[in-house]
N, C-alpha and C positions, 0 to 999 in steps of 0.2 A: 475514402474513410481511413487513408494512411495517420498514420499516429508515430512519430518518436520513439514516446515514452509512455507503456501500458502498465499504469502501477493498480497491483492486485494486494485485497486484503480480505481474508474470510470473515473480519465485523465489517459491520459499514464506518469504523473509524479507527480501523489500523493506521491505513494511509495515510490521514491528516495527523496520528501521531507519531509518528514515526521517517516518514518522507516527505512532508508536505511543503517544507523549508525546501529540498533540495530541487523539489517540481517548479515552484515556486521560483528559485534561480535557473533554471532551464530554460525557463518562460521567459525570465528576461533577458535571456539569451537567444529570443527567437524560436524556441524549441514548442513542439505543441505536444500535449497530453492527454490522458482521457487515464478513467478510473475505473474500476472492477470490483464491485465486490458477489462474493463467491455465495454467501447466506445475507437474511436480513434481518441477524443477530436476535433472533426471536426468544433465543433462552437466558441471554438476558435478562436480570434482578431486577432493572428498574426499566423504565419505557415500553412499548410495545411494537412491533413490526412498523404497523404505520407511522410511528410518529418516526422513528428511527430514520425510516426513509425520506421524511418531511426533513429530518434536519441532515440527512446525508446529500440533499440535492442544495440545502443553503450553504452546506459547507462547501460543494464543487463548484457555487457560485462564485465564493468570495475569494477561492483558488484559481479562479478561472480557468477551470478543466473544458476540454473540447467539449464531451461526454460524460456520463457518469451508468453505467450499466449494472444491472444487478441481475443473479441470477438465481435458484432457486434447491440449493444444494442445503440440508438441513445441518443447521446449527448445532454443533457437538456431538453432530449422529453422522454424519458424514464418512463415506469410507473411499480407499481405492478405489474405485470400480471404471469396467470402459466406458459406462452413463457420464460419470462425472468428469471423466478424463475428457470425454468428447465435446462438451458444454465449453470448458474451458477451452478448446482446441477450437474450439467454430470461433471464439470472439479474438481468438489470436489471428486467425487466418482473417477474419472481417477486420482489424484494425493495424492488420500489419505492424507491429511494433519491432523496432529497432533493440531495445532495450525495456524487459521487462524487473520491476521491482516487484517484490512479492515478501510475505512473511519468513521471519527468521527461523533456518531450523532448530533450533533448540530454543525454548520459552515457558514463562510460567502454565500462562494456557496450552494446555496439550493440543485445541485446535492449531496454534499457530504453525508449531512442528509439522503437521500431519498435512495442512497445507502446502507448507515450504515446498516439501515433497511433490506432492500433486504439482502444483502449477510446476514447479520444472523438469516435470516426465514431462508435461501437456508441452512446453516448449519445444523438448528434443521432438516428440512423436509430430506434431504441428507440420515438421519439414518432409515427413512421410507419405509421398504421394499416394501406395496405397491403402493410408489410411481416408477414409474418403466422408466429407462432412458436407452440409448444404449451409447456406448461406441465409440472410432475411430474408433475401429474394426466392429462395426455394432454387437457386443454381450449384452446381458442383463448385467449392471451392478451391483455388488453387493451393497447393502447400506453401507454407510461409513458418520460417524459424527465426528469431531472434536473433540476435547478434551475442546477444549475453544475457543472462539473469542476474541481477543483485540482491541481496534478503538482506532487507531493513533489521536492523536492531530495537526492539521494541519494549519489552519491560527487565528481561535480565540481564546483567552489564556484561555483555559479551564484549571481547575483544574486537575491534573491527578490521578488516583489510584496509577502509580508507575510510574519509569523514570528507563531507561535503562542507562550505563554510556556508552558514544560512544565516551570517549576522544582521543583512540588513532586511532579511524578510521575517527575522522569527517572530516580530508583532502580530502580521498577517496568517502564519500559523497557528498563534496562539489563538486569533479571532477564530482560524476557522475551528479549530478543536471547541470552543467553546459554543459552536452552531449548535454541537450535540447539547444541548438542555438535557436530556434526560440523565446524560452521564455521569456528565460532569459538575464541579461544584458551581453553584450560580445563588449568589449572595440575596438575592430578589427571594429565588423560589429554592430555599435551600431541602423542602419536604420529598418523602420517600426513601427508601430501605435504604442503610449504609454501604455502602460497596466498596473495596480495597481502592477504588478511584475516584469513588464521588467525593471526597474531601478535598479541600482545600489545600491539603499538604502533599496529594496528589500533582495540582499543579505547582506546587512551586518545586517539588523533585522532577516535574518536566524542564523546568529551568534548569536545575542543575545538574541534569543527563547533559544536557544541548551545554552546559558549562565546561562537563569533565570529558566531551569527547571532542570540543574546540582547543583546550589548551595544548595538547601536544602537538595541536596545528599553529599555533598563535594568536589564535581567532577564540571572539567572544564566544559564538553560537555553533557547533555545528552538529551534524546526524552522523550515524553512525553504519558501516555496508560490510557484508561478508560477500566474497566472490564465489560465485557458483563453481567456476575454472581460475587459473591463475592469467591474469589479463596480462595484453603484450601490451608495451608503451611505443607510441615512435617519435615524442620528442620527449625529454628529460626533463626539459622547463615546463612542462606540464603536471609534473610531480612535487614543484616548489610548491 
């Protein structure tokens, strides 16, 4: 059940806004993935649990994520605690991830912050042998820590440490962002409460996020990353 790349988000569609371009490029790179979400966005304005989950598994379709796991930690009620910490710490130890992305810490929604945090204690403690967690199987897990954290840049224009270039997947992005119906604007079924992203101009300022964090790359499209630590490079032309 080894995985890569474990990207977490406390809605069920952080991920596809936020990193789903960069996952996206990994994958054609050979790289495999799998997805996490932490709640299932139940306090949420428009949609409801279920359907949410209906279109968070179309959207891991059309990403082609390994996986897509969800867990059961509540939605804008959520707090520190060892319950939560350990939830998160069993699906790290189960999917061994290389490299986890996770929500940014500073953001308009205050769940996102308080996330950030969470998953990357869950990361360091993860490598704690005796911290001791059981697996699907009901077996003792092995410790298993990460390589790194990244936190995605999501609705506030944070500075980023580095931007992924996702020009030639950002369509497949866009398609999967738009799996969520309930959310987002959908020109067919545009009925239900207004929300600061169900609009139309919603998406087209995801356009020109993925615009104004490509340019100082040279590139049309890209996401944007804060570094949990300060990353070592060991070749230079990796940095062009």
């Amino acid at each position: 059940m080894k995985t890569d790349i474990l990207a977490i988000g406390i809605h069920p569609d952080d991920v596809e806004l936020s990193a789903s371009g960069t996952l996206l490029r990994h994958a054609a790179m050979g790289r495999s993935f799998g997805l996490l979400d932490l709640s299932l966005g139940e306090l949420g304005t428009r949609g409801t649990p279920e359907m949410r989950t209906r279109e968070a598994m179309e959207a891991a379709s059309i990403l082609g994520a390994a996986f897509r796991m969800q867990l059961d930690l509540p939605d804008g009620l959520f707090a520190w605690s060892p319950e939560n910490l350990n939830k998160i710490i069993r699906a790290i130890r189960t999917y061994q991830p290389d490299i986890v992305l996770c929500n940014a810490p500073d953001d308009r929604h205050p769940d996102h912050g308080r996330s950030a945090r969470l998953v990357a204690d869950a990361c360091f403690y993860a490598g704690l042998p005796k911290i001791e967690t059981a697996g699907p199987d009901g077996k003792l897990q092995a410790p298993w820590r990460p390589k790194t954290v990244y936190h995605y840049i999501q609705d506030k224009q944070l500075t980023p440490d580095f931007v992924v270039d996702i020009t030639p997947w950002f369509d497949q992005k866009m398609k999967a962002i738009l799996a969520f119906r309930s959310q987002f604007y959908d020109e067919e079924h545009p009925g239900g409460p207004q929300t600061p992203i169900s609009g139309k101009e919603f998406l087209d300022f995801m356009e020109a996020k993925a615009r104004v964090f490509g340019r100082p790359a040279q590139v049309k499209y890209a996401e944007g990353f804060i570094c949990a630590r300060t990353p070592g490079v060991g070749n230079l032309f990796d940095l062009i």
